[in-house]
N, C-alpha and C positions, 0 to 999 in steps of 0.2 A: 649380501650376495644377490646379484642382479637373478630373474628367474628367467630360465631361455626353456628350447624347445617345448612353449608352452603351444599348442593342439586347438587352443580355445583363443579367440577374437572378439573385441568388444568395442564399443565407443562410448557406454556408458555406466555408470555404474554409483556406488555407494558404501561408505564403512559407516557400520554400527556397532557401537560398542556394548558389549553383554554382560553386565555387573555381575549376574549371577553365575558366569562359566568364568568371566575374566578373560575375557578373548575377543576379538574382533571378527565382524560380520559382513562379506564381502555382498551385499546386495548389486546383484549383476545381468545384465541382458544375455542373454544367448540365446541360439537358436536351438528348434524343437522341430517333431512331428505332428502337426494337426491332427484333427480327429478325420479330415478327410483323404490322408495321408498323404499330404503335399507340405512341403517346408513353411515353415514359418522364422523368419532372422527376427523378429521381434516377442522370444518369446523373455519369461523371468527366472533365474535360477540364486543360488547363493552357494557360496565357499566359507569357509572360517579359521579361523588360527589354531594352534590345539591349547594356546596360550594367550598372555598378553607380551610379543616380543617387541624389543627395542627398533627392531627392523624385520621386514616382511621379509624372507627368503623362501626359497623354495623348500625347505625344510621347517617352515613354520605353519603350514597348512596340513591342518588334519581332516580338511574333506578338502580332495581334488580330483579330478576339473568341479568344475560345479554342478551342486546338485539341484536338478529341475526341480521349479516350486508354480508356477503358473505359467501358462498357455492355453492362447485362446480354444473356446469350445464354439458349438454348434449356436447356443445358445448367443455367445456374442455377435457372433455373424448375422444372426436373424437382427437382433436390435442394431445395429450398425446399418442393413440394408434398410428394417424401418424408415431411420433416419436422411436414406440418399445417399450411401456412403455403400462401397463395395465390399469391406469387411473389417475385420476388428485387428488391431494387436494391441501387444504390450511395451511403451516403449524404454521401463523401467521400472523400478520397485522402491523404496526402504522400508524400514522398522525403526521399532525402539522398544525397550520395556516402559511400560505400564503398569501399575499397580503390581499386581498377583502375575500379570500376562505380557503379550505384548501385540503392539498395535503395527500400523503400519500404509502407506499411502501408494497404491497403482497406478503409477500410469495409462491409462488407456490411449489408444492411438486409430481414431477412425480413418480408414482411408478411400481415396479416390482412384479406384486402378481400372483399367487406364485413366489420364493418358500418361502419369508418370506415378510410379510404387512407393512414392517416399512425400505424400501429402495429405495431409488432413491437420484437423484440431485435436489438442492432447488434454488430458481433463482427470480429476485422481477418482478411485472407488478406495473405499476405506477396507482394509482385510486384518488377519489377527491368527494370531498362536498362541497355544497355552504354553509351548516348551520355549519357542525360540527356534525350533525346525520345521515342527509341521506346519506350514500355514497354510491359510484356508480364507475363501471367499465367505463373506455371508451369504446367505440362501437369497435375500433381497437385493444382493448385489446394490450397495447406495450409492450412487454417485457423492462425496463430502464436498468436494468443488468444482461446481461443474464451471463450464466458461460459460460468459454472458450474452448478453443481447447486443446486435448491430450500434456500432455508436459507443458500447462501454470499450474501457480500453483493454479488457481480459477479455473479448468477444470472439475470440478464435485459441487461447493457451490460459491455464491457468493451471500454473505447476511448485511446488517445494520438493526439496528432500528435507526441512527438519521438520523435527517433534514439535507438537503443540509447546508455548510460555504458559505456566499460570499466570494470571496477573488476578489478584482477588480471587472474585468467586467466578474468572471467566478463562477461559482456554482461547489463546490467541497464537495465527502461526502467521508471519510473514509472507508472502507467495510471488511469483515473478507471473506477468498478466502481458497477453500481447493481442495485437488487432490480427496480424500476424498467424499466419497457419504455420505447421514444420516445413513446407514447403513454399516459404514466402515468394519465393522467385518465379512459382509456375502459376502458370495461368489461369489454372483453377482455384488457386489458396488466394488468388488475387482479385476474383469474380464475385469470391462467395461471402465478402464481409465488405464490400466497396474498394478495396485497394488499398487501406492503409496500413502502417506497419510499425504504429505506434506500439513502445514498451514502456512499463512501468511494474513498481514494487505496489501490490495491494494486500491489506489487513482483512484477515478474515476471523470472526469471534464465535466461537460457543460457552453455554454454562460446562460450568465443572462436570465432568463427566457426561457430558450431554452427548455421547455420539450418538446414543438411541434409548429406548425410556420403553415401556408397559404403559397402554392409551388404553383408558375405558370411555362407552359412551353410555351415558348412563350406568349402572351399577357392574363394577367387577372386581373380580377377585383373584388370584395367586397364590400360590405355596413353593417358597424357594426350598433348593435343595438343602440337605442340613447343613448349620455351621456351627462353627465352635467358635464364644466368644472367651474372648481375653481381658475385653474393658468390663466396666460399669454401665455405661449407658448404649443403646440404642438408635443411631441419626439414619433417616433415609434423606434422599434427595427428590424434591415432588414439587407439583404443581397443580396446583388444584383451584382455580380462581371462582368456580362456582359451586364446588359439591366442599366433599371433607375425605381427609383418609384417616381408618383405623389398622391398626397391625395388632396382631393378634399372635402367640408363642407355642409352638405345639412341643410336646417331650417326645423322646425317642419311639417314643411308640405311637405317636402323630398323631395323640389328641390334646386337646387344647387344656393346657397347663393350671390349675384354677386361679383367679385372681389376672390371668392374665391375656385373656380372649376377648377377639375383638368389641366385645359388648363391653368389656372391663376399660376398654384403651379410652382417652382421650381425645375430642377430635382434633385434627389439626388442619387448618384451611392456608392459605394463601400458597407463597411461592417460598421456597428456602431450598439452598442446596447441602443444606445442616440441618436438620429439624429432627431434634430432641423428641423420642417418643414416651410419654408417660402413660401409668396404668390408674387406675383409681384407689 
C-alpha cells in the first residue's frame, strides 16, 4: 500500500537493516532548527519499521515522521568558516550494526552561500550508537574520508552508503570520489578545484577494528570497564613497533588478581590485530 499525505520531503536517504529488532532503518535527511534558529534542509533524521515487512506501507512504521538524529551545531559553522566555506550541513547519514554496537557514516556538506545555497564538497565523519536509536557524534568529530588534494580524483566528494568488507585482517569500503563539488555546474564548485569533473569508484582500507585505538607516548596505562568473559583466552588488538604491552586482570574488587598482573603478563611486541595474551 502506496504511503500518501506524507507531511515530510526528501531527496535522499537510506535503509538499514537491524538484526537485532528485525526491522528496517530509514536513514533520512530532513530539515531542522539550527542552534541559531534559522532552518536548516540539510539536517539527519531516521524512521523504522515496527518489523521486518514484505512491503513498506504506511502501516509498517513504528516511528513517524522521522525522528531528529543530527543537525548542524555552532561548533560546525566555526570549522566550515575556518575552512572558507560559509557554513556546515548534513547532506545524509547511514548505519549498520557492528559488533555489540553500531556504527555509521555522515555526510558532511560544506557550503558557499552566497552566491548559490546548494554548493560545496561532501566528505563523511564516522558516528555510532549503542541501541540503534540514540546516535551520537564523537567528541573528536573525525573526519574517516575526507576528500583529497587538487589533481586526485576524490578532490572535491568522497562518499558511500555501505558498511565496511572484511577482507582478512583489514576493513575495506568501496566509495564514489569526484573532482566535482555538489554544485558542479556553479561557478564557484568550478573555480575551486580547476574545473574538472572527473568520477570514479576509490578503495579505502583500515585494520580490523582500526576506527580509533588508546596511543601512549612513552609509558601508559588503562583500566577498561568490567567484562564478563565466556572464552578461554584473552586477544587485544595493538601495535607496538618499538615498546611492548603487558595487560594485567583485576577481580571485582579492582585489585589485581594474583598470578595475573601486569608484572606476571608476558610481553608482547610487534603488530597483530589477534594477539594471544599469556601470564607466567
Amino acid at each position: 500500500e502506496q504511503v500518501t499525505n506524507m507531511t515530510y520531503r526528501s531527496d535522499s536517504g537510506s535503509l538499514m537493516y537491524d538484526p537485532k529488532r528485525n526491522r528496517l532503518v530509514w536513514c533520512v535527511k530532513t530539515g531542522g532548527q539550527r542552534y541559531d534558529g534559522t532552518w536548516e534542509g540539510h539536517a539527519q533524521g531516521m524512521a523504522w519499521t515496527m518489523g521486518l515487512p514484505e512491503a513498506i506501507s504506511k502501516n509498517s512504521w513504528g516511528q513517524w515522521p522521522p525522528k531528529p538524529v543530527f543537525i548542524p551545531d555552532e561548533r560546525d559553522d566555526k570549522e566550515a568558516r575556518a575552512q572558507g566555506f560559509t557554513n556546515r550541513g548534513f547532506y545524509m547519514w547511514t548505519g549498520w550494526p557492528y559488533a555489540s554496537a553500531y556504527l555509521g557514516w555522515m555526510w558532511r556538506y560544506d557550503r558557499w552561500i552566497p552566491p548559490h545555497p546548494h554548493d560545496g564538497p561532501l566528505y563523511m565523519e564516522l558516528v555510532y550508537s549503542a541501541d540503534g536509536e540514540n546516535w551520537k557524534r564523537i567528541p573528536e568529530r573525525p573526519v574517516i574520508l575526507p576528500y583529497g588534494e587538487v589533481g586526485d580524483f576524490d578532490s572535491s566528494i568522497s562518499l558511500t552508503c555501505n558498511p565496511p568488507i572484511r577482507f582478512g585482517d583489514e576493513l575495506r569500503i568501496y566509495y564514489s570520489g569526484s573532482e566535482a563539488t555538489h554544485g558542479w555546474d556553479l561557478d564557484k564548485g568550478i573555480q575551486w578545484k580547476g574545473g574538472r569533473t572527473r568520477h570514479a569508484i576509490g578503495l579505502a582500507k583500515w585494520r580490523l577494528d582500526g576506527f580509533m585505538s588508546l596511543d601512549a607516548i612513552g609509558v601508559g596505562s588503562f583500566t577498561t570497564r568490567p567484562v564478563i568473559f565466556n572464552g578461554k583466552n584473552l586477544f587485544i588488538n595493538f601495535k607496538s613497533p618499538n615498546g611492548f604491552v603487558k595487560v594485567g586482570i583485576l577481580g571485582e574488587n579492582g585489585k589485581e588478581i594474583p598470578g595475573f598482573a601486569p608484572a606476571d603478563c608476558d610481553e608482547i611486541k610487534g603488530d597483530s590485530v589477534k594477539q594471544i595474551i599469556s601470564w607466567k
